[in-house]
SEDOSE-265221 format. One record per residue (C-alpha): residue number from 1; x negated, y, z negated. Coordinates in nm, 3 decimals, padded with zeros to 5 digits, always signed. Layout:
i:NUM, x:X, y:Y, z:Z;
...
END
This chain:
i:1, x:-19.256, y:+26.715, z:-14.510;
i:2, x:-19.076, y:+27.029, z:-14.521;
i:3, x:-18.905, y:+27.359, z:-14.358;
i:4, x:-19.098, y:+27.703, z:-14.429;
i:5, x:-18.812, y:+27.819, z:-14.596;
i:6, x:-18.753, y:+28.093, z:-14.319;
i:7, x:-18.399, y:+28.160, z:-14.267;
i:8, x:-18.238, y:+27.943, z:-13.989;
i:9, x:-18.603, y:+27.695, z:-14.003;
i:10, x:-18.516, y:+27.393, z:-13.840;
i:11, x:-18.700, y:+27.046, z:-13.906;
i:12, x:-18.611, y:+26.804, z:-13.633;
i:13, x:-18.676, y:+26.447, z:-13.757;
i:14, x:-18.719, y:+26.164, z:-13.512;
i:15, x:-18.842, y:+25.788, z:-13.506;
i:16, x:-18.948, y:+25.607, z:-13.797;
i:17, x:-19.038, y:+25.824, z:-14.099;
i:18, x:-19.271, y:+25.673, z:-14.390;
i:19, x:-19.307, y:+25.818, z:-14.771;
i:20, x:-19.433, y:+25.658, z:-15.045;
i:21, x:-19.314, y:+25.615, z:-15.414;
i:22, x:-19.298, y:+26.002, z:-15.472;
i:23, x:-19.261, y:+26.104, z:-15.145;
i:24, x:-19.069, y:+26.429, z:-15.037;
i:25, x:-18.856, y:+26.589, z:-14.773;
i:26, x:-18.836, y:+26.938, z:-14.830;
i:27, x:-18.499, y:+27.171, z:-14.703;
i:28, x:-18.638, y:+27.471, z:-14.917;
i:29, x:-18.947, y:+27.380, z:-15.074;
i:30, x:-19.085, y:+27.746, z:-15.229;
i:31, x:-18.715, y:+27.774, z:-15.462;
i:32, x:-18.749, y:+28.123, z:-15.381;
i:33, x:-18.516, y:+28.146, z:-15.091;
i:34, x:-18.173, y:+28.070, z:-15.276;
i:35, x:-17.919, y:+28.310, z:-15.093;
i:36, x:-17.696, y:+28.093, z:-14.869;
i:37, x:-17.827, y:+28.326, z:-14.563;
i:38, x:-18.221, y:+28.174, z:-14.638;
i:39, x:-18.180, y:+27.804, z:-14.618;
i:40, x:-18.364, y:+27.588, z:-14.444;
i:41, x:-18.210, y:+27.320, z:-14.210;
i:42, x:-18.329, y:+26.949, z:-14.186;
i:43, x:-18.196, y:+26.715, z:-13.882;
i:44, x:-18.199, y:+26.422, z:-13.906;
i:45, x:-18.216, y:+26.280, z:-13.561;
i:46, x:-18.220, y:+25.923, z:-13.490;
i:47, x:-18.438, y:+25.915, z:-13.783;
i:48, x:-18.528, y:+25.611, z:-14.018;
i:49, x:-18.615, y:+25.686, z:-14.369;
i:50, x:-18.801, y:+25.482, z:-14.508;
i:51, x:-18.906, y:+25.485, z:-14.892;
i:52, x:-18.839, y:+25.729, z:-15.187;
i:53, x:-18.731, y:+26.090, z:-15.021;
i:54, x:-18.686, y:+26.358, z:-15.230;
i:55, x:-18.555, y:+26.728, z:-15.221;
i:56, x:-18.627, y:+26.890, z:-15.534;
i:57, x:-18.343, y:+27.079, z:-15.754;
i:58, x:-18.395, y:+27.400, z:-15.584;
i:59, x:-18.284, y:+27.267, z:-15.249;
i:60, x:-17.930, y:+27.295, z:-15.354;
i:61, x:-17.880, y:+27.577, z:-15.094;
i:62, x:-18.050, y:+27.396, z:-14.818;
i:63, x:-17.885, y:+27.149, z:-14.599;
i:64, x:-18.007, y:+26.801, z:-14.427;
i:65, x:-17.799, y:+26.730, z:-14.101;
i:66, x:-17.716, y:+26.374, z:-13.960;
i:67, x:-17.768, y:+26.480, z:-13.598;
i:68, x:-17.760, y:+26.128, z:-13.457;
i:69, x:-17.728, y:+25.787, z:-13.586;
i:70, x:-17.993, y:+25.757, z:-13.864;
i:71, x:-18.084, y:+25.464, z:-14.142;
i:72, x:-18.202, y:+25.492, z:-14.496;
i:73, x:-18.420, y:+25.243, z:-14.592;
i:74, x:-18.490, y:+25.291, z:-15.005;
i:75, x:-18.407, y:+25.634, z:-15.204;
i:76, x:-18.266, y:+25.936, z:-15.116;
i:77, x:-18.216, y:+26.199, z:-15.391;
i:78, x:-18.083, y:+26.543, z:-15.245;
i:79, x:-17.902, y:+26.823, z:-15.431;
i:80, x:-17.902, y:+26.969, z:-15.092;
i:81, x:-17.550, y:+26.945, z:-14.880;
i:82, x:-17.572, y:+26.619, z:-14.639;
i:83, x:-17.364, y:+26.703, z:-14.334;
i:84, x:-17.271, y:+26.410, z:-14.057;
i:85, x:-17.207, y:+26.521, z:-13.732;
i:86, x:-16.873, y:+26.443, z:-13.611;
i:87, x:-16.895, y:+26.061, z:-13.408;
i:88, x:-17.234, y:+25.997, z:-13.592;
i:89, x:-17.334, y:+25.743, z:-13.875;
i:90, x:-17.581, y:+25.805, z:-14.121;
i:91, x:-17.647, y:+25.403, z:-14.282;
i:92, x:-17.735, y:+25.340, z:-14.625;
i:93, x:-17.782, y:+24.929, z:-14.594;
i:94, x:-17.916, y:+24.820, z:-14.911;
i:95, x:-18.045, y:+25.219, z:-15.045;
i:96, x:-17.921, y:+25.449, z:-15.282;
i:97, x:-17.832, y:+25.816, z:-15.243;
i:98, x:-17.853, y:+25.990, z:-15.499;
i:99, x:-17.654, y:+26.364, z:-15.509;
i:100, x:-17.685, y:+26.601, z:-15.784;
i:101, x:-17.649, y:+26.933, z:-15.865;
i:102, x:-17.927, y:+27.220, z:-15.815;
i:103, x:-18.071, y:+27.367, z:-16.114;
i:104, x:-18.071, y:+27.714, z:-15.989;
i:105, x:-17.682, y:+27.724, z:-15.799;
i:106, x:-17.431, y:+27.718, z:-16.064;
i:107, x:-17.153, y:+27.609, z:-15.739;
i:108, x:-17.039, y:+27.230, z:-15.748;
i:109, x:-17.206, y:+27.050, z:-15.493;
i:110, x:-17.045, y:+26.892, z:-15.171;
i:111, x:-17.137, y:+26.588, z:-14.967;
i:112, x:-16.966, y:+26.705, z:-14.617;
i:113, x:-16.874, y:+26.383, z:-14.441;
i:114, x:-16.766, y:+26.514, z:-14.044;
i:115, x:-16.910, y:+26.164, z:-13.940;
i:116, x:-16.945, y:+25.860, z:-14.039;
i:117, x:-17.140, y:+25.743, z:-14.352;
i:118, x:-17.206, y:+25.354, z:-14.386;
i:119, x:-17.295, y:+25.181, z:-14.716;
i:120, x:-17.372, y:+24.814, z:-14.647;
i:121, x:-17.471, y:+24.684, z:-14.955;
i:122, x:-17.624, y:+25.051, z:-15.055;
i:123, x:-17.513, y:+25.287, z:-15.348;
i:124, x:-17.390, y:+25.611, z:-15.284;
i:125, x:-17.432, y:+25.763, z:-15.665;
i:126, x:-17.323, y:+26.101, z:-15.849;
i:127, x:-17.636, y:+26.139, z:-16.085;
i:128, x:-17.440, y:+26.506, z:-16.200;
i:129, x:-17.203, y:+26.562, z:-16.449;
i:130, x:-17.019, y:+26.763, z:-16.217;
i:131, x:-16.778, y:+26.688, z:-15.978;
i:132, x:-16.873, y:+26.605, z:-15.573;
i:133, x:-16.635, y:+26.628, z:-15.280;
i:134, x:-16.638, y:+26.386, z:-14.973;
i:135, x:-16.553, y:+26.643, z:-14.780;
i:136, x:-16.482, y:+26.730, z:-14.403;
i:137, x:-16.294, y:+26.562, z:-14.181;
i:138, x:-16.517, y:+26.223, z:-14.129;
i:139, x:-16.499, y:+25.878, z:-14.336;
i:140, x:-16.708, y:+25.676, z:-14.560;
i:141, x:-16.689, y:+25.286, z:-14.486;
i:142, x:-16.814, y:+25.032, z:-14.738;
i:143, x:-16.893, y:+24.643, z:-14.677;
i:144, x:-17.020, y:+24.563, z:-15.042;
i:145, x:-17.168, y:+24.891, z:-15.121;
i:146, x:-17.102, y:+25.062, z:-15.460;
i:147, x:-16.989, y:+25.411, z:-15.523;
i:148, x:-17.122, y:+25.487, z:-15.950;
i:149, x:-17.170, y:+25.789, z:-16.143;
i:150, x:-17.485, y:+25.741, z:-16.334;
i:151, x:-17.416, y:+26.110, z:-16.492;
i:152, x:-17.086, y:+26.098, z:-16.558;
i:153, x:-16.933, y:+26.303, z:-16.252;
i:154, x:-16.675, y:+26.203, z:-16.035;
i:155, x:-16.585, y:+26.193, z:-15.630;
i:156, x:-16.293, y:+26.334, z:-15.506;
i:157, x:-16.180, y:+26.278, z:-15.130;
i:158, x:-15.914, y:+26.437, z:-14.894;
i:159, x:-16.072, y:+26.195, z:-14.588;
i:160, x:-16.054, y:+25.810, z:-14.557;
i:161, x:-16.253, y:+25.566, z:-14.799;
i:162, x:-16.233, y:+25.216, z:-14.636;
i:163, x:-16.404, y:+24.845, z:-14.638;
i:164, x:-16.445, y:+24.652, z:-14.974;
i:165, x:-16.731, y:+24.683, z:-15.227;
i:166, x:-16.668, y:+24.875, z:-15.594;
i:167, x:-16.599, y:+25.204, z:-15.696;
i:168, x:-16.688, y:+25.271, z:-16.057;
i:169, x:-16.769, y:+25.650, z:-16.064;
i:170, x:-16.432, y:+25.816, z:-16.120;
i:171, x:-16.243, y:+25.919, z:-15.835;
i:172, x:-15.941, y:+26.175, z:-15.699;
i:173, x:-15.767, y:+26.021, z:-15.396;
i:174, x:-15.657, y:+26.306, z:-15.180;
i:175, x:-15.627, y:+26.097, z:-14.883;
i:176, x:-15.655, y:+25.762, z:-14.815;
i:177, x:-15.813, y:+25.465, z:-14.952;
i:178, x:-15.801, y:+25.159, z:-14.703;
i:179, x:-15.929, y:+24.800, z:-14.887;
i:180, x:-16.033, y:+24.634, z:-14.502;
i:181, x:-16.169, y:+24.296, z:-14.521;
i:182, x:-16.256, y:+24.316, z:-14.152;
i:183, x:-16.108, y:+23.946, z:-14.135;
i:184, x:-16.221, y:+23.803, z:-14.443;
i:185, x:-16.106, y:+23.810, z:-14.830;
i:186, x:-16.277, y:+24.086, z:-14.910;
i:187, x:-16.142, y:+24.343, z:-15.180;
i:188, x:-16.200, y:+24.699, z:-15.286;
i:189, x:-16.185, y:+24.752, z:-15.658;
i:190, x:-16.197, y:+25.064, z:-15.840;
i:191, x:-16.274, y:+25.039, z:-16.213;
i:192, x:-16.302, y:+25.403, z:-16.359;
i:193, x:-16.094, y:+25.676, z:-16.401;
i:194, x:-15.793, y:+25.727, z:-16.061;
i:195, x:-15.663, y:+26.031, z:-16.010;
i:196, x:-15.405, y:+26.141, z:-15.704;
i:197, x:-15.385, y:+26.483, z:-15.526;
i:198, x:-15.061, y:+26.421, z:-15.232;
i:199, x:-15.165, y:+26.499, z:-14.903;
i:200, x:-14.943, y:+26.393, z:-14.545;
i:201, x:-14.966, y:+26.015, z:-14.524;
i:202, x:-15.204, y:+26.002, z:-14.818;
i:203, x:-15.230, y:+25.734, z:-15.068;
i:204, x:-15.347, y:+25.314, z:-15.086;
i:205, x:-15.328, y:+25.054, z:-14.853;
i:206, x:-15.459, y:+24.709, z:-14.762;
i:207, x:-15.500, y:+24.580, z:-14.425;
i:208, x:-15.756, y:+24.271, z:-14.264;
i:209, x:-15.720, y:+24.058, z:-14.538;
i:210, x:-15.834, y:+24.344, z:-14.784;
i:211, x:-15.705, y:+24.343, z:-15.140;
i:212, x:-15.682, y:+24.692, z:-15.372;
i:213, x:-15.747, y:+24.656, z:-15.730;
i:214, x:-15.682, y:+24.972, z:-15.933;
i:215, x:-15.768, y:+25.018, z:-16.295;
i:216, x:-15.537, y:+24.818, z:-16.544;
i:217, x:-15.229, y:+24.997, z:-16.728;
i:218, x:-15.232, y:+25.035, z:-17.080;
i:219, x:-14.877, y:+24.986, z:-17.153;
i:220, x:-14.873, y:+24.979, z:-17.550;
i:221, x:-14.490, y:+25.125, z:-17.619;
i:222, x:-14.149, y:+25.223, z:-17.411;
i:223, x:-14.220, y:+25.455, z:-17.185;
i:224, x:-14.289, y:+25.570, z:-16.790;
i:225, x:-14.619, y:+25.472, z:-16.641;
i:226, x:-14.720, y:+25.457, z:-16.294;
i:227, x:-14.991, y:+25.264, z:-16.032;
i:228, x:-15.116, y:+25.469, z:-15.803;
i:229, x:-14.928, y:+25.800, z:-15.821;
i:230, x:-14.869, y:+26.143, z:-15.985;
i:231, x:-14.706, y:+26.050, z:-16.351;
i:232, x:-14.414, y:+26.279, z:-16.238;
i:233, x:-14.369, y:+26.193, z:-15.853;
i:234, x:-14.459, y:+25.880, z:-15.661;
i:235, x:-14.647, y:+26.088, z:-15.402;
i:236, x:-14.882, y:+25.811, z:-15.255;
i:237, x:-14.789, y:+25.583, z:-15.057;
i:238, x:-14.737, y:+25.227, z:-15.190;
i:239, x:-14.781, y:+25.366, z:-15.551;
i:240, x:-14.550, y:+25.208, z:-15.782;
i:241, x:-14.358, y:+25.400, z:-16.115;
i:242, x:-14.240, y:+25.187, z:-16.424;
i:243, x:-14.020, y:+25.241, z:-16.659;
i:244, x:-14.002, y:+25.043, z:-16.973;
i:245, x:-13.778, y:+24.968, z:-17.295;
i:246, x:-13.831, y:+24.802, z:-17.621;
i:247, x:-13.900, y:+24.639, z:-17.788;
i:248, x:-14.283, y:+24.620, z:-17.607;
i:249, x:-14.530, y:+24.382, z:-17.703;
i:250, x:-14.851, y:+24.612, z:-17.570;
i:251, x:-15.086, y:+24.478, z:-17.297;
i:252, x:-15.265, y:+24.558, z:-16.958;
i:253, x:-15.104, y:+24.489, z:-16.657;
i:254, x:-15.327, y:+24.455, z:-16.349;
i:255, x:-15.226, y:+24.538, z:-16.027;
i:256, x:-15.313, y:+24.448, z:-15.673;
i:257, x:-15.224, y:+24.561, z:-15.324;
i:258, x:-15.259, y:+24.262, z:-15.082;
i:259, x:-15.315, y:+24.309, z:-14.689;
i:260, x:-14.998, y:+24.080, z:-14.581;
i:261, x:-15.225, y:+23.852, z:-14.412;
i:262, x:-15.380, y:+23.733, z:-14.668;
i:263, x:-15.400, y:+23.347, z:-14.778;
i:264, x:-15.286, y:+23.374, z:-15.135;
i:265, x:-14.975, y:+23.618, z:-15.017;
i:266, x:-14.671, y:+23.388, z:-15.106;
i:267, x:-14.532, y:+23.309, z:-14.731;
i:268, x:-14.222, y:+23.002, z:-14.766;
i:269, x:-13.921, y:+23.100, z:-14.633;
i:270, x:-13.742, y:+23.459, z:-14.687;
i:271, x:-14.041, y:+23.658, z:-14.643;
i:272, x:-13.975, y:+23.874, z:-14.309;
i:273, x:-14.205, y:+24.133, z:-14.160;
i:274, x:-14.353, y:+24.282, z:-14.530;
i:275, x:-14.485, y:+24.620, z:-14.504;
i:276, x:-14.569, y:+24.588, z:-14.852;
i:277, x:-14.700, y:+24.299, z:-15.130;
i:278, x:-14.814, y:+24.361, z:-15.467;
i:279, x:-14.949, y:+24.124, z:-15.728;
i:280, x:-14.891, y:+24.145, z:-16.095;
i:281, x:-15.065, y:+24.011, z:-16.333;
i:282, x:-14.934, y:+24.148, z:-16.750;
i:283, x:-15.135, y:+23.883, z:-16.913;
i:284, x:-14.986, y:+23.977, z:-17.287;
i:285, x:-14.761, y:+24.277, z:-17.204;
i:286, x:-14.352, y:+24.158, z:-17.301;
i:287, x:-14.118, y:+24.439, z:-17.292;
i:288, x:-13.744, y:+24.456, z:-17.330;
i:289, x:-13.660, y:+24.571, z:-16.937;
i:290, x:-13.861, y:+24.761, z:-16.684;
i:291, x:-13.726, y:+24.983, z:-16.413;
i:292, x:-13.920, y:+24.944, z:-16.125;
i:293, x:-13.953, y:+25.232, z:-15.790;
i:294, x:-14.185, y:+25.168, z:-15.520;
i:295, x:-14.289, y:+25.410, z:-15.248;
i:296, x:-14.278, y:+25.219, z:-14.968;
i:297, x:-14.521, y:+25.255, z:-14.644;
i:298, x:-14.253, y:+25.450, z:-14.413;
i:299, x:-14.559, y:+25.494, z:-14.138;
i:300, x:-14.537, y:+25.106, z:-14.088;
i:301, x:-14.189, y:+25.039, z:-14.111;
i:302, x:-14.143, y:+25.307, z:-13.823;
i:303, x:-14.443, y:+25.090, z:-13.636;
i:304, x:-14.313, y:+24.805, z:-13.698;
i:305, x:-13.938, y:+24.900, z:-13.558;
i:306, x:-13.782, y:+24.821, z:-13.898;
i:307, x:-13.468, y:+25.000, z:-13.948;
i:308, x:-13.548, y:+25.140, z:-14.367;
i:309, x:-13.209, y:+25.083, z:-14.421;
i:310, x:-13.300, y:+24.735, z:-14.381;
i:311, x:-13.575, y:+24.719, z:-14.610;
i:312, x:-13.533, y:+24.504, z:-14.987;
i:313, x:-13.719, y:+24.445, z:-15.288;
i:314, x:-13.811, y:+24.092, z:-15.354;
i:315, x:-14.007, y:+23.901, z:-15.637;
i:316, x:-14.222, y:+23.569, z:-15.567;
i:317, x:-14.103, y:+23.334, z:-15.891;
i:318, x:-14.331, y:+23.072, z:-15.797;
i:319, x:-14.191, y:+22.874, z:-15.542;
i:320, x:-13.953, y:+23.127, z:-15.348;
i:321, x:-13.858, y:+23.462, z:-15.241;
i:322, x:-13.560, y:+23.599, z:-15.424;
i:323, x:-13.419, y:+23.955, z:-15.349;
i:324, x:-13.380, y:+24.189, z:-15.589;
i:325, x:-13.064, y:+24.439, z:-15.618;
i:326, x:-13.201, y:+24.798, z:-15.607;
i:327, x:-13.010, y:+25.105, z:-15.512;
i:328, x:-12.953, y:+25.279, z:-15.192;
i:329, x:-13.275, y:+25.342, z:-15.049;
i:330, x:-13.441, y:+25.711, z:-15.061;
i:331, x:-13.489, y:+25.705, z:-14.692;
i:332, x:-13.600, y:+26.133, z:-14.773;
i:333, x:-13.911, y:+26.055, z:-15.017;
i:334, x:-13.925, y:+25.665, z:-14.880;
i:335, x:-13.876, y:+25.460, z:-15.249;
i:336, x:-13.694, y:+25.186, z:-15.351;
i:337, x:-13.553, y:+25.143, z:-15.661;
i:338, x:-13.432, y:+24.825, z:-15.876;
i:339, x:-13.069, y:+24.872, z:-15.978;
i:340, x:-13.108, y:+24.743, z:-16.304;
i:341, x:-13.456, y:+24.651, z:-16.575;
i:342, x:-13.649, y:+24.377, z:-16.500;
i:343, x:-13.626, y:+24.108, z:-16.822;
i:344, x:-14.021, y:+24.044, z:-16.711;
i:345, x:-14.245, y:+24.081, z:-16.395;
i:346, x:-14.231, y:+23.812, z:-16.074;
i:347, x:-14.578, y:+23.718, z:-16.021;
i:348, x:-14.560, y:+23.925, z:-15.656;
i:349, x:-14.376, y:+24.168, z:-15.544;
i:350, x:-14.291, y:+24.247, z:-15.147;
i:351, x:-14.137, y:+24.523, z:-14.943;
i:352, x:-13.955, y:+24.353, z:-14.628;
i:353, x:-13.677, y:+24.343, z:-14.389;
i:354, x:-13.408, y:+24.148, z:-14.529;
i:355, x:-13.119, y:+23.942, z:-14.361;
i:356, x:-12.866, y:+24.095, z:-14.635;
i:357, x:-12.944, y:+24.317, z:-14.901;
i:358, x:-12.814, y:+24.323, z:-15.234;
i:359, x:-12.680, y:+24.640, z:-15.416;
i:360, x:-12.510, y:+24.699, z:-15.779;
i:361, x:-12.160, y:+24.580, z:-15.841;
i:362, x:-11.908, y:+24.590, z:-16.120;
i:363, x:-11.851, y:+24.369, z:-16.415;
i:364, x:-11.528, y:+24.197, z:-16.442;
i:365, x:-11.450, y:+24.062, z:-16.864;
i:366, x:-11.232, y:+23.742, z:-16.822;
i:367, x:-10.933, y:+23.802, z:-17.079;
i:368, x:-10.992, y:+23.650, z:-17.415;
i:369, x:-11.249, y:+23.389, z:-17.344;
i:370, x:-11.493, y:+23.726, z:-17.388;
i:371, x:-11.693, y:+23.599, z:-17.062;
i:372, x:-11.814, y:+23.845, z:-16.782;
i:373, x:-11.873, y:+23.782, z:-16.443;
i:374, x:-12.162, y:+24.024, z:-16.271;
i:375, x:-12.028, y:+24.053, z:-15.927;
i:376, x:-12.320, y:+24.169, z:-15.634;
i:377, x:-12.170, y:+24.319, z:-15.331;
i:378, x:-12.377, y:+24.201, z:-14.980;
i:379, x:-12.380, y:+24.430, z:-14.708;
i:380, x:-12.528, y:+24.224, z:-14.422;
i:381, x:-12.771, y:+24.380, z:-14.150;
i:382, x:-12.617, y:+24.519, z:-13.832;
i:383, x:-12.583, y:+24.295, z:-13.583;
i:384, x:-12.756, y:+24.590, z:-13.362;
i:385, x:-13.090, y:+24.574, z:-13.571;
END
């Protein structure tokens, strides 16, 4: 099943559509129309796919269009561009699509996402060695799907990437990545390679009982390291930067972004209106202090009515909230930063209004017994708040 590869040939696919094992779906089946003015157009249009489809390496300059609401049921391999039509789905439930580079196009390949694409279960897979964009201005949603690089290539995205499953293939955040449990436990874990590109509002978050699990830190001497963000600027929201001293005994520290209504977030008393809650988990790592700034999630606290000069730092220890002194809050670039190193890690940490909010004070030595006294001035909230 193909176009003629005429320029401007359109293929209009409707109903249920069959192949078999080898079966194909041509966008430029001759390879000898390659100029971006001679492709041939496939539409998918309220089509189901089911079996192996295949466009061959040549296709690369044609393009397959998700016209309406369409289903893959088993394989899709294209090196052509996909395109979704803004407000429509194209569902991968329990398939694999496969994108990969042309043989005769030297350009990196793009899967243009203006609508909707669904994996349920399904694999969307970079079989190239080179990288793919999610591009456009649409969203991929995941509800145990699997995003994987079986050659080696990465995804980058400037859109939204939301739902739960597990991203192995490595991957450039440009936008936002949403773990969304849709009401139950559910969590989004990425495994491979993270990279950050800042964008307006961009960055991780949790929400619906989602959890975000990022790639452990390798933190093997004293030095800065960072979850989340650009190693220079904490640029995404609710990324986290770290700053250790020695001596460090090295480890990996794993690090999860909870939705705040989540069962295993720490809630006795002194937890109010979190915009933010991280787990931490160092298994091995011992250092001598760590420095601690987190970006904080300004869109929320402004949704939420929370006054950021209101906003503390506090660590679960177990049993109980305890706030921890940090310095005047960077209400410009939105972080919060610990006034002094950390002598190890609370098991959770939480961004949250607080009834009064600690901040550094002065040391007083007591004459000759040689004892000091660390005194921590309060300011309390505004009545007003």
């Amino acid at each position: 099943m193909f176009t003629d590869g005429v320029a401007g040939s359109i293929l209009d696919l409707k109903g249920n559509i069959n192949f078999g094992s080898s079966g194909s779906m041509y966008s430029n089946p001759s390879g000898l129309d390659t100029g971006p003015n001679n492709n041939g157009v496939i539409q998918l249009d309220g089509t189901i796919l089911n079996g192996t489809t295949i466009n061959p390496s040549f296709a690369s300059q044609g393009i397959v269009n998700v016209i309406a609401n369409s289903t893959l049921n088993g394989t899709y391999n294209t090196t052509a561009t996909l395109g979704i039509n803004s407000g429509k789905t194209f569902n991968i439930a329990g398939s694999t699509v496969n994108v990969r580079q042309g043989t005769v196009v030297t350009h990196v390949g793009s899967l243009i996402n203006n609508g909707f694409l669904a994996i349920a279960n399904g694999t969307l897979n970079n079989s190239d060695t080179l990288a793919y964009s999610l591009g456009g201005g649409g969203s991929i949603t995941m509800a145990g799907g699997s995003i994987t690089s079986t050659g080696g290539g990465a995804f980058s995205s400037n859109n939204i990437l939301s739902g739960w499953g597990n991203v192995t293939a490595p991957f450039t955040n440009g936008g936002q990545v949403r773990a969304d449990g849709s009401g139950s436990p559910q969590t989004m874990a990425l495994s491979s390679t993270v990279n950050e590109t800042a964008n307006a509002g961009g960055g991780w978050f949790a929400q619906n009982k989602g959890k975000l699990l990022l790639p452990f830190i390798a933190v093997n001497a004293a030095a800065n390291y960072n979850w989340g963000g650009d190693p220079t600027t904490l640029n995404m929201v609710n990324s986290i930067g770290m700053s250790f001293a020695g001596p460090v005994t090295p480890g990996n520290l794993s690090i999860a972004l909870l939705s705040t209504d989540r069962a295993d977030v720490p809630a006795p008393a002194g937890l109010l209106d979190p915009i933010g809650v991280w787990s931490f988990n160092s298994g091995t790592l011992a250092f001598g202090s760590a420095s601690m700034t987190f970006r904080y999630n300004d869109a929320l606290a402004a949704s939420n009515s929370i006054d950021p000069e209101d906003l503390g730092l506090l660590g679960y220890n177990g049993s109980s909230w305890v706030v921890i002194p940090t310095n005047a809050i960077d209400t410009t670039n939105h972080l919060l930063t610990t006034s002094s190193g950390l002598s190890a890690f609370y098991q959770d940490f939480a961004i949250a209004e607080v009834e009064e909010v600690p901040e550094p004070g002065t040391l007083i030595m007591l004459g000759s017994l040689g004892l000091s006294l660390s005194i921590v001035w309060w300011r309390r909230k505004r009545a007003d708040a």
